[in-house]
Jmol script that loads the backbone (N, CA, C; Angstrom):
load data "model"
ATOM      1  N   UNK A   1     138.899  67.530 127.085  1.00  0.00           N
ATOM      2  CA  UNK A   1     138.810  68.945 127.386  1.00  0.00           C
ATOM      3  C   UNK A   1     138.298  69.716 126.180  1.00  0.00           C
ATOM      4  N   UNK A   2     138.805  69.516 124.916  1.00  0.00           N
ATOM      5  CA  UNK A   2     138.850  69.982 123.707  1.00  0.00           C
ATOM      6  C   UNK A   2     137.047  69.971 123.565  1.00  0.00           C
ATOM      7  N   UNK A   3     136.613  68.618 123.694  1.00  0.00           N
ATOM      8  CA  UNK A   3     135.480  67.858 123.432  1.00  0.00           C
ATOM      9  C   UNK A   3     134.326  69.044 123.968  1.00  0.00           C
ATOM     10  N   UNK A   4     134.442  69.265 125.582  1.00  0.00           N
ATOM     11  CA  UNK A   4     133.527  69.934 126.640  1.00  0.00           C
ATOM     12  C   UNK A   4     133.252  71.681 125.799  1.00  0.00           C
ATOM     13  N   UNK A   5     134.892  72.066 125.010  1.00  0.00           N
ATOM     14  CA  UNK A   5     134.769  73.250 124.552  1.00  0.00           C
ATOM     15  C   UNK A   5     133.326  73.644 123.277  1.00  0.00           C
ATOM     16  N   UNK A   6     133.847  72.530 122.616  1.00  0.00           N
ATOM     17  CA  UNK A   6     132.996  72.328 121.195  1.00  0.00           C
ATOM     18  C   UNK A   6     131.463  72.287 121.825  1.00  0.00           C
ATOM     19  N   UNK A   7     131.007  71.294 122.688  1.00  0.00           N
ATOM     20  CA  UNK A   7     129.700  71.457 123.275  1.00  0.00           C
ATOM     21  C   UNK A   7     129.463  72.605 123.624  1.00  0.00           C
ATOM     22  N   UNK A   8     130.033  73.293 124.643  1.00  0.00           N
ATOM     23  CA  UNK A   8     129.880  74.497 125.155  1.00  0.00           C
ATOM     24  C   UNK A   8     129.320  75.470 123.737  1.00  0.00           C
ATOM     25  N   UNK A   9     130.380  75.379 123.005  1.00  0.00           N
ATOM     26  CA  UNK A   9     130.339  76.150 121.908  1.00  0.00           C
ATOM     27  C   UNK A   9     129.104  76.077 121.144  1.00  0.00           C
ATOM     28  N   UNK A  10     128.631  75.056 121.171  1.00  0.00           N
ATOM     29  CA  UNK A  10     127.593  74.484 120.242  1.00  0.00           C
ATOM     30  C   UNK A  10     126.435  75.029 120.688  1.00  0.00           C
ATOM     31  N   UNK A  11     126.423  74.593 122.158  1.00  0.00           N
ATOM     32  CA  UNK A  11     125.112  74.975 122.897  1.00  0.00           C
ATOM     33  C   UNK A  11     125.122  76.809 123.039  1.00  0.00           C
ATOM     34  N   UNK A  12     126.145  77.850 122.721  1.00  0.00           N
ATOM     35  CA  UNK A  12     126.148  79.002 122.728  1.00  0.00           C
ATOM     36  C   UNK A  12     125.105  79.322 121.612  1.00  0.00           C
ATOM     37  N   UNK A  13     125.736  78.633 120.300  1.00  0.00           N
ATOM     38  CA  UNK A  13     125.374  79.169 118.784  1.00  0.00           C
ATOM     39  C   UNK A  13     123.455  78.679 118.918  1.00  0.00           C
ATOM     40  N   UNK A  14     123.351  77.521 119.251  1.00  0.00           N
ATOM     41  CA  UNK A  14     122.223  77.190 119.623  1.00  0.00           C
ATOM     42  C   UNK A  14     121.157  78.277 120.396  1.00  0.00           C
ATOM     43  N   UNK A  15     121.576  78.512 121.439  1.00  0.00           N
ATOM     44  CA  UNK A  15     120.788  79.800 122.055  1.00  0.00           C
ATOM     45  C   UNK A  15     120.521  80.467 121.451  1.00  0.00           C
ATOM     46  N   UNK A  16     122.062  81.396 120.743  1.00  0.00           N
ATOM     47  CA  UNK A  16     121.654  82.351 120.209  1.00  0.00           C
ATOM     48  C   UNK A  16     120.586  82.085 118.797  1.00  0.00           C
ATOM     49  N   UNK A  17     120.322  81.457 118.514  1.00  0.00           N
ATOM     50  CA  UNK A  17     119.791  81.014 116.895  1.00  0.00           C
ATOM     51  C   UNK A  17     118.194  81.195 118.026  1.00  0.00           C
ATOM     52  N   UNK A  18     118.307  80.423 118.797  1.00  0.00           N
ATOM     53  CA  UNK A  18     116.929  79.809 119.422  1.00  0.00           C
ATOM     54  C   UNK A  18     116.355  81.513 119.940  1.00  0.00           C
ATOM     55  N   UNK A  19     117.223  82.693 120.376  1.00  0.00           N
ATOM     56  CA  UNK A  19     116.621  84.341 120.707  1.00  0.00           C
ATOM     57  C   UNK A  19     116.271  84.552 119.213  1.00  0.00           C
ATOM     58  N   UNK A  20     117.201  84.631 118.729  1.00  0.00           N
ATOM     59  CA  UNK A  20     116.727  85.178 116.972  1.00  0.00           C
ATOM     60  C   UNK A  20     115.641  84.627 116.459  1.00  0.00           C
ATOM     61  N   UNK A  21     115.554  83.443 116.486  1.00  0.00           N
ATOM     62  CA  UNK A  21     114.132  83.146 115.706  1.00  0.00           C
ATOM     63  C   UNK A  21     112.880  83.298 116.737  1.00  0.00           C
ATOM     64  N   UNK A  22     113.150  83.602 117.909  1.00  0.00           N
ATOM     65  CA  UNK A  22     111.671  83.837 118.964  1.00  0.00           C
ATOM     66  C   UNK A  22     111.481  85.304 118.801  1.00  0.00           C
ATOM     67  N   UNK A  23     112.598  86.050 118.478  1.00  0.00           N
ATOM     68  CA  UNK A  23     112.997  87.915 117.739  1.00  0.00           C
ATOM     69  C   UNK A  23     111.959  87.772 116.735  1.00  0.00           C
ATOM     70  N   UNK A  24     112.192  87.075 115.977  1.00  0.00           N
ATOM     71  CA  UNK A  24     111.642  87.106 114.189  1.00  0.00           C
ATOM     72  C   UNK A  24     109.765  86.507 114.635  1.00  0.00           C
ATOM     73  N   UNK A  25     109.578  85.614 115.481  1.00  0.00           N
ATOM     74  CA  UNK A  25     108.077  85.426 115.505  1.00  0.00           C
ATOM     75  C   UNK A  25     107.130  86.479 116.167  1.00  0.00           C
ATOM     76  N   UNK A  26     108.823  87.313 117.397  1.00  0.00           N
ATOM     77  CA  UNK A  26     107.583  88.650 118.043  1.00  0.00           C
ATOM     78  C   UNK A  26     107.449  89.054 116.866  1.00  0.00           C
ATOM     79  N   UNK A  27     108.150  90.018 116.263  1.00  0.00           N
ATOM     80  CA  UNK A  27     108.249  90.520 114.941  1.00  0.00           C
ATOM     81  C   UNK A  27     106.825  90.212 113.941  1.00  0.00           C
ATOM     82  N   UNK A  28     106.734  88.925 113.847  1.00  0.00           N
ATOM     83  CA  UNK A  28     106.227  88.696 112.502  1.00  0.00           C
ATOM     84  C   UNK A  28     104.819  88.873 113.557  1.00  0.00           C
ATOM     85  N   UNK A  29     104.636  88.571 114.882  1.00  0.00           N
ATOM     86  CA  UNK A  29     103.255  88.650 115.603  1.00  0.00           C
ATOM     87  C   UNK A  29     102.623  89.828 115.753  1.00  0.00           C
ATOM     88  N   UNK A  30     103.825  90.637 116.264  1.00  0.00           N
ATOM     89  CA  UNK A  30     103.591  92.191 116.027  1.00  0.00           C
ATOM     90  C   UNK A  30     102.724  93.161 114.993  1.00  0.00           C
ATOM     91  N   UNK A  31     103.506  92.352 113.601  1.00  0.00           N
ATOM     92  CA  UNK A  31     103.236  93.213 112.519  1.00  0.00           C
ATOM     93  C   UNK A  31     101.894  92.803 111.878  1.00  0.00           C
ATOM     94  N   UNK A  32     101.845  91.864 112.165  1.00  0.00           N
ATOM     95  CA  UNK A  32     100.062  90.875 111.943  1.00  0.00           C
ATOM     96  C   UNK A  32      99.343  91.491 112.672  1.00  0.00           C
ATOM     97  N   UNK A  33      99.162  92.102 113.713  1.00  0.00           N
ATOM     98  CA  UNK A  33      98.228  92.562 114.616  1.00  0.00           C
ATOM     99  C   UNK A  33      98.514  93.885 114.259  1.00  0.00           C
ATOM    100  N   UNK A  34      99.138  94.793 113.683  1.00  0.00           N
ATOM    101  CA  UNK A  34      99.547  95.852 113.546  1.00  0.00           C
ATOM    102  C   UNK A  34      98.115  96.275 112.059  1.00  0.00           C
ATOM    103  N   UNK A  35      98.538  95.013 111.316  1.00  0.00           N
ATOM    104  CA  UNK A  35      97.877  95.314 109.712  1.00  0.00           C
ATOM    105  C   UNK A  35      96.372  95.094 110.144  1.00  0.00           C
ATOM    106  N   UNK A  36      96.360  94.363 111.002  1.00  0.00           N
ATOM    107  CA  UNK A  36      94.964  93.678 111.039  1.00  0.00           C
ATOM    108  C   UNK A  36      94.636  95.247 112.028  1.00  0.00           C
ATOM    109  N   UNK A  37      94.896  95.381 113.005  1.00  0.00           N
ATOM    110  CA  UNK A  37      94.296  96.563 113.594  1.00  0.00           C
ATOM    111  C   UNK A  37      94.316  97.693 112.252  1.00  0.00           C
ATOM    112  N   UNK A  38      95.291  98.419 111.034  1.00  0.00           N
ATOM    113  CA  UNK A  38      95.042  98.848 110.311  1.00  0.00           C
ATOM    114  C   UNK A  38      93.657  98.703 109.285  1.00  0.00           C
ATOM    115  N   UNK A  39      93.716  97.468 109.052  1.00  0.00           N
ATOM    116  CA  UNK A  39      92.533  97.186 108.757  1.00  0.00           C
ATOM    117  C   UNK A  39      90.837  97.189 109.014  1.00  0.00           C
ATOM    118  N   UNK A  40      91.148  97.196 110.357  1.00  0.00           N
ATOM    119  CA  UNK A  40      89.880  97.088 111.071  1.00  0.00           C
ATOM    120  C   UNK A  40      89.322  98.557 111.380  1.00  0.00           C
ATOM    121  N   UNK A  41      90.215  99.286 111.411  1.00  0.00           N
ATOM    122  CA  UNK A  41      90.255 100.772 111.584  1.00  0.00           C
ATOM    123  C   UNK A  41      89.622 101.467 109.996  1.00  0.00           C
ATOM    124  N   UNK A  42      90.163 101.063 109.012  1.00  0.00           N
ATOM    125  CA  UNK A  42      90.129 101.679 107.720  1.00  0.00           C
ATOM    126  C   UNK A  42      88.597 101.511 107.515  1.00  0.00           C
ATOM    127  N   UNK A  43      88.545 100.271 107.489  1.00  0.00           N
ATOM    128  CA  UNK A  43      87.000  99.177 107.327  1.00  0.00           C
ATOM    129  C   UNK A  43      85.808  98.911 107.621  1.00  0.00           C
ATOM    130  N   UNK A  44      86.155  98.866 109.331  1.00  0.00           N
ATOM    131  CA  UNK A  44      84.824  99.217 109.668  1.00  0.00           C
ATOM    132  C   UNK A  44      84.146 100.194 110.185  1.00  0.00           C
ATOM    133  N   UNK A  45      84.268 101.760 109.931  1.00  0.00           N
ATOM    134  CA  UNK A  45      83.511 102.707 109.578  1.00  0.00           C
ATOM    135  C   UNK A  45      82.465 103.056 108.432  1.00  0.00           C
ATOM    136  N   UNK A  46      83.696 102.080 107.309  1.00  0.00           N
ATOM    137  CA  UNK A  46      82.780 101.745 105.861  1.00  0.00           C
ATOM    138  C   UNK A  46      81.170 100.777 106.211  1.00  0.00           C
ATOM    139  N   UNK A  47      81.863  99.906 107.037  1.00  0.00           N
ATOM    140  CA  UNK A  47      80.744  98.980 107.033  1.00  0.00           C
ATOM    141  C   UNK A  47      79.631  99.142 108.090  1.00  0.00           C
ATOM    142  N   UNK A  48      80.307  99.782 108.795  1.00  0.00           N
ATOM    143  CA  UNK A  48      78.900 100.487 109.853  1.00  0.00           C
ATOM    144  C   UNK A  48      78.364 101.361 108.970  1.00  0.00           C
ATOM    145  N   UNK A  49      78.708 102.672 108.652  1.00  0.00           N
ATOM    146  CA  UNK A  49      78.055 103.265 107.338  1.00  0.00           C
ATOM    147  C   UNK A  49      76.850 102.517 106.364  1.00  0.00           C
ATOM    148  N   UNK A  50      77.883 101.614 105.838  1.00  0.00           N
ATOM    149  CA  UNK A  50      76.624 100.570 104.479  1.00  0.00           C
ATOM    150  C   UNK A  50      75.736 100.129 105.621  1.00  0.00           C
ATOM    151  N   UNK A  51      75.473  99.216 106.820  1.00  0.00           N
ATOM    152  CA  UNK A  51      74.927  98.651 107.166  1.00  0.00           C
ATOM    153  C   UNK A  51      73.719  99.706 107.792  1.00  0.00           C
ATOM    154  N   UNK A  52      74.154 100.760 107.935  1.00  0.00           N
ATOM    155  CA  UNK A  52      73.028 102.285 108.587  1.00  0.00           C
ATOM    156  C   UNK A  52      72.011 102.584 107.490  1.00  0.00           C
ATOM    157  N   UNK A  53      72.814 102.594 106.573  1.00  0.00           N
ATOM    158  CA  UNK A  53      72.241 103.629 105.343  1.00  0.00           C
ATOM    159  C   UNK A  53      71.113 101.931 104.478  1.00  0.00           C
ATOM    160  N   UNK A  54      71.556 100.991 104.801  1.00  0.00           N
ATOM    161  CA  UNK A  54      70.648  99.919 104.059  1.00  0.00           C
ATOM    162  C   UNK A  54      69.674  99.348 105.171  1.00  0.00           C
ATOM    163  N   UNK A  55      69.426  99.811 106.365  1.00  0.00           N
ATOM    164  CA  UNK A  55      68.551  99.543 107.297  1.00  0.00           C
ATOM    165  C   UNK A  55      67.757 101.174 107.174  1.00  0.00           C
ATOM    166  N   UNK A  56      68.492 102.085 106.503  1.00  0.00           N
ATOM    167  CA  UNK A  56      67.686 103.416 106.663  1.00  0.00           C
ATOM    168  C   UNK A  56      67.601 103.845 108.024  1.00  0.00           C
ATOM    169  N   UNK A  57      68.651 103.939 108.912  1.00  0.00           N
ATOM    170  CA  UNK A  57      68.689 104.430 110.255  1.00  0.00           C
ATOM    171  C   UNK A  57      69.101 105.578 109.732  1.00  0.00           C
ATOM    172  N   UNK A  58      69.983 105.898 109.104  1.00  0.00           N
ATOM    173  CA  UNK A  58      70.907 107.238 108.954  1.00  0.00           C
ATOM    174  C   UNK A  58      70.093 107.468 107.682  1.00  0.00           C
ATOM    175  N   UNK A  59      70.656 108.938 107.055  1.00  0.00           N
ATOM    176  CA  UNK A  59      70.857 109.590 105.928  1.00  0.00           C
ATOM    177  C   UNK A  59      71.800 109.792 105.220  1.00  0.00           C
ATOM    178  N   UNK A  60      72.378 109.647 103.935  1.00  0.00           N
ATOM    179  CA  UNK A  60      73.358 109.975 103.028  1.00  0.00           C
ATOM    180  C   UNK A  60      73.517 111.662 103.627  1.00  0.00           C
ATOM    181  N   UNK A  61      74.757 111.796 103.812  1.00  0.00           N
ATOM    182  CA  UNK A  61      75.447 112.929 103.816  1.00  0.00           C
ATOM    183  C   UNK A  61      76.675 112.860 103.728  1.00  0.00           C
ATOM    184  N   UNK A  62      77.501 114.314 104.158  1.00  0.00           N
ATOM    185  CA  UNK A  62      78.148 114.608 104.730  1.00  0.00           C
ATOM    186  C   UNK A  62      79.334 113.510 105.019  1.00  0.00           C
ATOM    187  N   UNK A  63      79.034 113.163 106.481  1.00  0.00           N
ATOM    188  CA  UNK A  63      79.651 111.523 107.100  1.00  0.00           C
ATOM    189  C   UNK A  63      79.568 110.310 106.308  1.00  0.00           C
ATOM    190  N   UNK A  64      78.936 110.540 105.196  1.00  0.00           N
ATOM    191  CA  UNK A  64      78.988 109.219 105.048  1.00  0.00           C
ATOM    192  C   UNK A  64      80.160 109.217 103.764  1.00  0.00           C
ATOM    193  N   UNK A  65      80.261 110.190 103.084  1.00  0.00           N
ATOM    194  CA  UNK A  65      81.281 110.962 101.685  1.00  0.00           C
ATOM    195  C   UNK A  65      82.699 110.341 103.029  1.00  0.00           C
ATOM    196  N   UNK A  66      82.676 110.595 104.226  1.00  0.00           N
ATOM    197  CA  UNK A  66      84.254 111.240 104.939  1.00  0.00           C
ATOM    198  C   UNK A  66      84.309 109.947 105.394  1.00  0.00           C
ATOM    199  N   UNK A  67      83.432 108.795 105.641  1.00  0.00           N
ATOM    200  CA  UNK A  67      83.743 107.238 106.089  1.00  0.00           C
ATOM    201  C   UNK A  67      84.358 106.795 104.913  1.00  0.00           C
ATOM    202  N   UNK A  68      83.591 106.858 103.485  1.00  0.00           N
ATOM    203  CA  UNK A  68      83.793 106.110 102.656  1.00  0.00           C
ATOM    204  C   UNK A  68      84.997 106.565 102.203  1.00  0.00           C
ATOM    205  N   UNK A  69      85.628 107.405 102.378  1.00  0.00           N
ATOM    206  CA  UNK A  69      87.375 107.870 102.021  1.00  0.00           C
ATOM    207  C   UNK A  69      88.194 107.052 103.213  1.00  0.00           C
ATOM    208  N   UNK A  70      87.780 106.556 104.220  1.00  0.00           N
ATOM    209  CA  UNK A  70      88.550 105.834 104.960  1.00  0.00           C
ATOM    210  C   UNK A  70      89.045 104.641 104.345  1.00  0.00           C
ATOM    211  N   UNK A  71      88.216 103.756 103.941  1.00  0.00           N
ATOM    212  CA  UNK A  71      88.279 102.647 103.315  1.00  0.00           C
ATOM    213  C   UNK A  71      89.555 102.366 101.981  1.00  0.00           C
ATOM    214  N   UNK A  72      89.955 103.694 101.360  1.00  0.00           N
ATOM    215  CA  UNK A  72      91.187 103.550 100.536  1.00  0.00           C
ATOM    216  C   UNK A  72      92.456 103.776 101.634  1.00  0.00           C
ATOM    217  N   UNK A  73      92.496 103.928 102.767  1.00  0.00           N
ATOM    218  CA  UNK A  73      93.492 104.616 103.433  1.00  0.00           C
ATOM    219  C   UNK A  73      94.142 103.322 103.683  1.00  0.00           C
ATOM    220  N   UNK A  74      93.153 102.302 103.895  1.00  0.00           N
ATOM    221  CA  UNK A  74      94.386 100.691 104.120  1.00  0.00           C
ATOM    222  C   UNK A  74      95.006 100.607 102.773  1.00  0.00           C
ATOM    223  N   UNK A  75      94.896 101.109 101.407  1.00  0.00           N
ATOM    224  CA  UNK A  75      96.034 100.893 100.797  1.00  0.00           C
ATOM    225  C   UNK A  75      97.126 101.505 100.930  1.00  0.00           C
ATOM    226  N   UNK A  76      97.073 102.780 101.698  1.00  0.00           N
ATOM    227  CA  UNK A  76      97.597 103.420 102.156  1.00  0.00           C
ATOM    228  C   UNK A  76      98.663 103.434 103.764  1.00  0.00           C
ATOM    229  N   UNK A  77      98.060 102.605 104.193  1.00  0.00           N
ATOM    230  CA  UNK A  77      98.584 102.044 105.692  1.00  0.00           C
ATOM    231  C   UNK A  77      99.274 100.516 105.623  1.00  0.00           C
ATOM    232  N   UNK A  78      99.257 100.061 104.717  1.00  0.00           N
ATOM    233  CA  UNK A  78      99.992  98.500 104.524  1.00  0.00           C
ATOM    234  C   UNK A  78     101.483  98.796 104.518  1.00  0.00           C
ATOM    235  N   UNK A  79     101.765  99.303 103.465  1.00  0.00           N
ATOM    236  CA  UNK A  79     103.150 100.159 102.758  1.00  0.00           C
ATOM    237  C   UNK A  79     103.931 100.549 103.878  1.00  0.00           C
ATOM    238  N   UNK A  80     103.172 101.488 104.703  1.00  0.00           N
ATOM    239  CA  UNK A  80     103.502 102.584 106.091  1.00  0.00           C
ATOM    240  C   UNK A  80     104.245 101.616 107.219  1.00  0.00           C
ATOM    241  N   UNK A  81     103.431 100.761 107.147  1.00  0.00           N
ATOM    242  CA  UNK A  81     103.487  99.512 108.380  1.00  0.00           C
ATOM    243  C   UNK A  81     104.651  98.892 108.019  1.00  0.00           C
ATOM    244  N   UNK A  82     104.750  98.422 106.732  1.00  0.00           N
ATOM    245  CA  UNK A  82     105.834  97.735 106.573  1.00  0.00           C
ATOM    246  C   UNK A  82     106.991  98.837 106.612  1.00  0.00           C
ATOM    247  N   UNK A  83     107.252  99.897 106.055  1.00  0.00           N
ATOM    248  CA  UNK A  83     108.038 100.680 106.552  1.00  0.00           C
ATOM    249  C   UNK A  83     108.828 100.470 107.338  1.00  0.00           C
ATOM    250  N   UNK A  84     107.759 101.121 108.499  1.00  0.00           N
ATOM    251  CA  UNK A  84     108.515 101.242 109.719  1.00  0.00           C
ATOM    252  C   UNK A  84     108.588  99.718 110.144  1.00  0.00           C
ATOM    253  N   UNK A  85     108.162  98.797 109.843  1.00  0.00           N
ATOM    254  CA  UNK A  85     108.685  97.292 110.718  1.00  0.00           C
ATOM    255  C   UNK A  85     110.202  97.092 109.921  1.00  0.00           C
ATOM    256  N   UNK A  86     110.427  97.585 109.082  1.00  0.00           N
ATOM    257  CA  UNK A  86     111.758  96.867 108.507  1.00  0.00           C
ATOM    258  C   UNK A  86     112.355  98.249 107.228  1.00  0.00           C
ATOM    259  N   UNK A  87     112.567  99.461 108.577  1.00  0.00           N
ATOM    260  CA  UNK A  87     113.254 100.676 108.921  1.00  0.00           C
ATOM    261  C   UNK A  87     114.707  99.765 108.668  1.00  0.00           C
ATOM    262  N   UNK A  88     115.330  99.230 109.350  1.00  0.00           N
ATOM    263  CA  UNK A  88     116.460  99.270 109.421  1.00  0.00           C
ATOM    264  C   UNK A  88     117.216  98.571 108.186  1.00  0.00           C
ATOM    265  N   UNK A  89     116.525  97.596 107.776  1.00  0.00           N
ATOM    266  CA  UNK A  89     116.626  97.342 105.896  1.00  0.00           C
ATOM    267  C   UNK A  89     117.109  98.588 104.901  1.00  0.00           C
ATOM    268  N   UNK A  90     115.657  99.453 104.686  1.00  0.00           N
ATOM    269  CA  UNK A  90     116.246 100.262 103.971  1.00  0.00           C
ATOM    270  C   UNK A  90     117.553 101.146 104.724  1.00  0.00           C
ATOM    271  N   UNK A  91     117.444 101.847 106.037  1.00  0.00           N
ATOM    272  CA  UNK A  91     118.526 102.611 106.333  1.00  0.00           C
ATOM    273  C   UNK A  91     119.918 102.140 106.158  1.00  0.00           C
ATOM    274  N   UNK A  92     120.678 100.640 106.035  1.00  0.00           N
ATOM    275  CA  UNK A  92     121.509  99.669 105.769  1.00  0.00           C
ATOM    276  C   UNK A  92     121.557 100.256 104.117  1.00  0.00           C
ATOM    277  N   UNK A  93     120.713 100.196 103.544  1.00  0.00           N
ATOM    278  CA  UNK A  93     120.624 100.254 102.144  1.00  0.00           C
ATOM    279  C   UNK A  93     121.356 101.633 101.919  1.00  0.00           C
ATOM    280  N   UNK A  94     120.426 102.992 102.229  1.00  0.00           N
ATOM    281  CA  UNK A  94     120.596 104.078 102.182  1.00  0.00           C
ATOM    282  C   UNK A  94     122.188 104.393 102.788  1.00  0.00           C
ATOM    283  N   UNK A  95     122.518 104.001 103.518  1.00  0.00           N
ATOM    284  CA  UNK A  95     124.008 104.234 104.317  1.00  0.00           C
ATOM    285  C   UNK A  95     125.085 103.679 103.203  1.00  0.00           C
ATOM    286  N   UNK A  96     124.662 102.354 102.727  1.00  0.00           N
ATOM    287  CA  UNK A  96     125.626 101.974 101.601  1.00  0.00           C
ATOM    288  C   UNK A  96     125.577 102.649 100.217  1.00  0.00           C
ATOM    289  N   UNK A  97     124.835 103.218  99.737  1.00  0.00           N
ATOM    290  CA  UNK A  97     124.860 103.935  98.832  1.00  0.00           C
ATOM    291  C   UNK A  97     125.633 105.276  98.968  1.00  0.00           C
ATOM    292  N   UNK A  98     125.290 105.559 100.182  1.00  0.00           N
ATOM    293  CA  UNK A  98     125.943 106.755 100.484  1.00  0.00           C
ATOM    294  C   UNK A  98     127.398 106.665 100.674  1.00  0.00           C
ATOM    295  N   UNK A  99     128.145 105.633 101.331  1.00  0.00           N
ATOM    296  CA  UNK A  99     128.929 105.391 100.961  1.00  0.00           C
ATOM    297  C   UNK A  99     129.781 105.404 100.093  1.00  0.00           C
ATOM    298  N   UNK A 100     129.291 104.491  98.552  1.00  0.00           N
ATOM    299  CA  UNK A 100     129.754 104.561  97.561  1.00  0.00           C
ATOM    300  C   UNK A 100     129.493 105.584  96.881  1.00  0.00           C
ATOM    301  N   UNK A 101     129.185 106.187  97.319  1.00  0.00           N
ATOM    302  CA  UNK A 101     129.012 107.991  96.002  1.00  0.00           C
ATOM    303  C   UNK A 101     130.283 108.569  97.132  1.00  0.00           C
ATOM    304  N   UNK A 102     130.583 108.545  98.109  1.00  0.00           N
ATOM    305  CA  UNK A 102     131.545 109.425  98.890  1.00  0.00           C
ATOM    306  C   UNK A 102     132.753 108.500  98.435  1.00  0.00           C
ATOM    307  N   UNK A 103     132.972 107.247  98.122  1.00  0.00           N
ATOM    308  CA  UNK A 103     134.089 107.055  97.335  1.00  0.00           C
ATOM    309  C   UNK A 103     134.324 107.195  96.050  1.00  0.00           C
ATOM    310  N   UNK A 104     132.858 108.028  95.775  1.00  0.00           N
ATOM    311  CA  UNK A 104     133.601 108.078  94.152  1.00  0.00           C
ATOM    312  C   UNK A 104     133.204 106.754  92.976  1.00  0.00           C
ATOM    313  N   UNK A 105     132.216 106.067  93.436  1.00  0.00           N
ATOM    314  CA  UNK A 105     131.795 104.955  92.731  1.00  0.00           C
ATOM    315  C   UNK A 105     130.790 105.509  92.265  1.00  0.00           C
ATOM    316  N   UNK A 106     130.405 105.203  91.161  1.00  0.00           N
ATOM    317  CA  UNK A 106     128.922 106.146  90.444  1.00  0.00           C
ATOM    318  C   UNK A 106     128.046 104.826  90.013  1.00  0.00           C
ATOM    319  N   UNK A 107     127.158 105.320  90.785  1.00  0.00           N
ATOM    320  CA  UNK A 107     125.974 103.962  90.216  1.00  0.00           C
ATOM    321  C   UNK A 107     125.142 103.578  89.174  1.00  0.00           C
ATOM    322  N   UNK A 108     124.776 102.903  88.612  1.00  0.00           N
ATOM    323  CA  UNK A 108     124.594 103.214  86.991  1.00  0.00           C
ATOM    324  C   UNK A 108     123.151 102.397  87.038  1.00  0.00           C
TER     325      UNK A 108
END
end "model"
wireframe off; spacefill off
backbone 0.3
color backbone group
């Protein structure tokens, strides 16, 4: 009887391990397609731009000053992304700190 419990038991912890790590690959699939769409967004305006202006279809102006500022914005959008994918990290963090200053622990 004892025996049937422990299996049971086993095969629970098992599941659950087996949701969590299929959790952690949406996750990690998510955030890959997230950077890469960041990327592709930042990027290739730059490179349609260079590729206009070195075939001489277009003219230097204007648009081309406001593409080429796109292209720093993925250093700018990596950071962001990760952020918000792993929000609940820092807020864990932020809550415990807060904590310890409301008891009176001073952090050094």
């Amino acid at each position: 009887m004892q025996q049937k419990d422990k299996d049971s038991h086993k095969a629970c912890r098992t599941d659950a391990r087996d949701t969590s790590i299929s959790k952690a690959k949406i996750r990690s699939i998510q955030l890959l397609f997230v950077v890469v769409f960041a990327y592709i967004t930042c990027w290739a305006p730059v490179t349609v731009a260079g590729i206009l202006l070195h075939h001489e279809i277009a003219e230097k102006g204007l648009w081309n000053q406001v593409l080429f500022l796109l292209a720093p914005l993925n250093s700018l959008a990596n950071p962001l992304v990760f952020l918000i994918f792993n929000k609940k990290m820092f807020l864990s963090k932020t809550k415990k700190t807060k904590t310890k200053v409301m008891n009176g622990m001073a952090l050094e």
